[in-house]
Residue frames as qw, qx, qy, qz and C-alpha x, y, z in Angstrom:
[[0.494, 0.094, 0.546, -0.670, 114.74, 103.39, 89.16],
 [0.641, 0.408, -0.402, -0.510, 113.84, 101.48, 86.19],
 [0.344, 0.152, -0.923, 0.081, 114.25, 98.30, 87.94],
 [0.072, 0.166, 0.827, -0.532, 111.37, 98.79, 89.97],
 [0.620, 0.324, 0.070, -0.711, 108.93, 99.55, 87.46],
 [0.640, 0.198, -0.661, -0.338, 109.84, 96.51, 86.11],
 [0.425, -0.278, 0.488, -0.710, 108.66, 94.79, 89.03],
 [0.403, -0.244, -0.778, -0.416, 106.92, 91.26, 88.94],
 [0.567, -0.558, -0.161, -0.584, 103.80, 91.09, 91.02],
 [0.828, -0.244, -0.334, 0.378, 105.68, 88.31, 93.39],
 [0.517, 0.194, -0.139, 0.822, 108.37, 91.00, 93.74],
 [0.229, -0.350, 0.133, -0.899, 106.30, 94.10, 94.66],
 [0.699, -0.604, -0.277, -0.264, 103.90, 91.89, 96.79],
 [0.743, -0.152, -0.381, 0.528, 107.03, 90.52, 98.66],
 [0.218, 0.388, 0.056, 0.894, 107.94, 94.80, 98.88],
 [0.511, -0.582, -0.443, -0.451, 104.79, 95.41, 100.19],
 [0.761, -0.617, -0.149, -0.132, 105.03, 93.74, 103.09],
 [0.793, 0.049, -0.150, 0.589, 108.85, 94.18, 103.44],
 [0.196, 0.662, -0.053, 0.722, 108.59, 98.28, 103.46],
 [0.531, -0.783, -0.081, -0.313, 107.00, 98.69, 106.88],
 [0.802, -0.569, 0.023, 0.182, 109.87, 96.77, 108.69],
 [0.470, 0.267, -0.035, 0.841, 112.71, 98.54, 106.81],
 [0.036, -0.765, 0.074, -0.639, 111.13, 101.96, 107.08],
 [0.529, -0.817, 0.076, -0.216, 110.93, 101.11, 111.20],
 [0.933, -0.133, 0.056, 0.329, 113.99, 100.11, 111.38],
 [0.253, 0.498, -0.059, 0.828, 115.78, 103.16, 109.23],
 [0.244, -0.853, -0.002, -0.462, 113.72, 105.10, 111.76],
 [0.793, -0.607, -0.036, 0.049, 115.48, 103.34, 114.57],
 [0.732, -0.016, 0.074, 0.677, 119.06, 103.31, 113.40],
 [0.175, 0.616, 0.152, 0.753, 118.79, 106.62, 112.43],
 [0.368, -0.850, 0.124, -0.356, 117.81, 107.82, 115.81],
 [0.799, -0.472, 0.106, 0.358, 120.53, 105.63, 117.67],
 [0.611, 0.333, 0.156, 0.701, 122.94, 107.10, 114.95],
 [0.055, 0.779, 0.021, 0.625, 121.95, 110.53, 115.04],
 [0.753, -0.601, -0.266, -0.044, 122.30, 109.66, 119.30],
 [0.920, -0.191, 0.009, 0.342, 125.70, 108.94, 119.13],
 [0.135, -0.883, 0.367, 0.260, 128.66, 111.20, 119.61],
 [0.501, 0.684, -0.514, -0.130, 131.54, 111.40, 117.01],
 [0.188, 0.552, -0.811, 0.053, 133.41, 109.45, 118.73],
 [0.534, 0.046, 0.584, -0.610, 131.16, 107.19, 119.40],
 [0.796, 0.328, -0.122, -0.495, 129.72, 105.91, 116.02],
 [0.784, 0.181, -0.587, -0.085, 132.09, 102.91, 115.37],
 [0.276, -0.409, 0.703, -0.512, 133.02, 100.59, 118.06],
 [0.294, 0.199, 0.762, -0.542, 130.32, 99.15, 120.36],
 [0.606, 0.501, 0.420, -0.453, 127.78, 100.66, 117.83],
 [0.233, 0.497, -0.723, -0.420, 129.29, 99.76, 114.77],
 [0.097, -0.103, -0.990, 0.000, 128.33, 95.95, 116.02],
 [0.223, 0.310, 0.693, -0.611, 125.11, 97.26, 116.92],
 [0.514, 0.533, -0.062, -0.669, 123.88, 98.60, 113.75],
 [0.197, 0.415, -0.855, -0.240, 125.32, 95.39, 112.02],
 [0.352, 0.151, 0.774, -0.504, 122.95, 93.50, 114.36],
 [0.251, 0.420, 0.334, -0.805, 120.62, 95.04, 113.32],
 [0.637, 0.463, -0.248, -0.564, 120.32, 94.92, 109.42],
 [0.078, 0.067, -0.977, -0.185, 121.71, 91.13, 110.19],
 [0.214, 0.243, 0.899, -0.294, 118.23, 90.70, 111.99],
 [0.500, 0.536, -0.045, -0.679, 116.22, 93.03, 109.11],
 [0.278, 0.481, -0.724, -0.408, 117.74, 90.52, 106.98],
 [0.004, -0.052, -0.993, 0.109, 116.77, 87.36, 108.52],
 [0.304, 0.359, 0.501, -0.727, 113.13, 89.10, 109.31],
 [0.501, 0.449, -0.397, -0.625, 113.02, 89.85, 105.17],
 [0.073, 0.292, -0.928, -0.220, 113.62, 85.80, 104.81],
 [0.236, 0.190, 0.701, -0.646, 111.17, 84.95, 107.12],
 [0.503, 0.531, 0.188, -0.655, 108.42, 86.89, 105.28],
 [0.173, 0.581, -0.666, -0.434, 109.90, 85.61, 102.19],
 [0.090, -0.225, 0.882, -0.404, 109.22, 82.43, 103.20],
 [0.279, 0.393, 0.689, -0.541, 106.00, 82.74, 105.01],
 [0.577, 0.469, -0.005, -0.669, 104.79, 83.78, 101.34],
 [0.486, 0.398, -0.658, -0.416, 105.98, 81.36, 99.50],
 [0.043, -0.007, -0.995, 0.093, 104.51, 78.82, 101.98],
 [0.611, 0.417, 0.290, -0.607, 100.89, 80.48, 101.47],
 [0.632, 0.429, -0.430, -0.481, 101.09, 79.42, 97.82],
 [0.971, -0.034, 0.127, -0.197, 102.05, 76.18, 98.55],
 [0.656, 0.627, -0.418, 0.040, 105.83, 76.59, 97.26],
 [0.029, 0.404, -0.786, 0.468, 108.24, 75.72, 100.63]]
């Protein structure tokens, strides 16, 4: 954990506003996961949870982005 007290202020603002759409997300995979029978978890949902943290991923750019065109940098 010693990589997140070393934080720069860019970095934990960027965090900030990144936690809310991980945490609802974990909450969502986690209930389709916890949904799913054994035999069930890879497959169909295997590609589904992949989706998923592709579009958490693109969502994180986004924001990523959208801050770094407030400042004036993109």
């Amino acid at each position: 954990m010693c990589e997140v007290q070393n934080m720069t202020a860019e970095e934990e603002l960027l965090y900030e506003r990144l936690k809310p759409l991980f945490e609802e997300e974990g909450r969502r995979m986690a209930k389709a996961l916890a949904s799913k029978a054994d035999s069930e978890l890879f497959g169909a949902n295997e590609y589904e949870v992949r989706d998923r943290v592709h579009d958490l991923g693109a969502r994180a750019l986004e924001e990523a982005a959208n801050e770094r065109q407030k400042k004036g940098r993109v």
